[in-house]
C-alpha positions in Angstrom: -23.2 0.5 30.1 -21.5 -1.0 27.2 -19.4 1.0 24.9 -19.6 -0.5 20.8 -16.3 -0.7 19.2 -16.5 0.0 15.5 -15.6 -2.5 13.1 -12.5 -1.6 11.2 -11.9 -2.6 7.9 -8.7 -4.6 6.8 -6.8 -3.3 4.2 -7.6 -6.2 1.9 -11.4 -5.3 2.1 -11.2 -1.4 1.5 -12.6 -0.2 -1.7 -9.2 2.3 -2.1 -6.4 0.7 -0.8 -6.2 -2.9 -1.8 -6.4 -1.8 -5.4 -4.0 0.7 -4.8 -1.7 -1.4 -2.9 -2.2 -4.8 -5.7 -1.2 -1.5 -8.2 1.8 -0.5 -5.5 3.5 -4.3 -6.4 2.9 -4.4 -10.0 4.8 -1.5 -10.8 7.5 -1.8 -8.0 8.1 -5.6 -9.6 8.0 -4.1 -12.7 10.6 -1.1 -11.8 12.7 -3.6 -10.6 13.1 -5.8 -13.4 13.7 -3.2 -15.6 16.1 -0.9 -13.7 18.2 -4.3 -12.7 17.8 -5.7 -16.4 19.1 -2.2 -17.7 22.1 -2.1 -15.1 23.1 -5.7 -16.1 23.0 -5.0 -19.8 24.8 -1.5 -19.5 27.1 -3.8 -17.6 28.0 -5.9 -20.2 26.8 -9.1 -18.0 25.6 -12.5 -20.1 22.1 -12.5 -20.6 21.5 -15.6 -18.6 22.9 -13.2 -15.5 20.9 -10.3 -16.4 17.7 -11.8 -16.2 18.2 -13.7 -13.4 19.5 -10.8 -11.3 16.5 -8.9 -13.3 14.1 -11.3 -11.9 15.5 -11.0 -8.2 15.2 -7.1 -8.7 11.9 -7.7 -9.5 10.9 -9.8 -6.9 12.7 -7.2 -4.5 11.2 -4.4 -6.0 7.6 -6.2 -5.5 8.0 -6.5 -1.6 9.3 -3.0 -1.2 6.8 -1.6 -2.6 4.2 -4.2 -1.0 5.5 -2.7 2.5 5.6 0.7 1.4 1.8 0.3 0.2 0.9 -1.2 3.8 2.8 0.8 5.4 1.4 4.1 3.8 -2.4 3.0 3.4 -2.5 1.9 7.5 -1.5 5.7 8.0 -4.0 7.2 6.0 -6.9 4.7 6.7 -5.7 5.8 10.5 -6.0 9.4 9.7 -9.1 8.9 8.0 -10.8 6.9 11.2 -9.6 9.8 13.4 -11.5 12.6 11.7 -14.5 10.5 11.4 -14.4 10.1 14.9 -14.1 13.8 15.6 -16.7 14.9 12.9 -19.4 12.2 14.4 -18.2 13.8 18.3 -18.5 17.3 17.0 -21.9 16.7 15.4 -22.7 15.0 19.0 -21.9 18.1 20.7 -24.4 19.9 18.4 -26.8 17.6 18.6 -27.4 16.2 15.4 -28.0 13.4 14.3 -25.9 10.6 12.6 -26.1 10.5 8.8 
């Protein structure tokens, strides 16, 4: 007897988390910028400086929060698959059938 193994969606392909995740980098770029820009003006830095190290705050920023994203979206899409899993057994055990 063969067993079926589900087919698991990527993270790039599910409805809630690559939006979520493509929302996760825009504002962690953005953050960055800003909170660098503002430290580097408060600072009393040359422009040119500020938004360069601006820039590299954003870009630093971006991937944090990138990895956060993934991070926290392959946790939850786990979570998610698990109670699927037990719902579908349960119903199983009752003998109903699949929606």
């Amino acid at each position: 007897m063969t067993t079926a193994t589900p087919k698991l969606v990527s993270l790039a392909d599910h409805p809630r988390a690559a939006p979520a995740i493509r929302r996760a980098r825009a504002w962690g770029g953005l953050a960055g910028f800003v909170l660098i820009g503002l430290a580097g003006l408060l600072a009393g830095l040359p422009i040119e400086d500020v938004l360069l190290r601006a820039l590299a705050g954003g870009v630093g920023g971006h991937l944090a929060l990138w990895l956060a994203s993934i991070l926290l979206w392959r946790h939850v899409l786990r979570a998610e698959a698990l109670q699927a899993a037990r719902r579908a057994r349960e119903r199983a055990s009752r003998g109903e059938p699949a929606p």
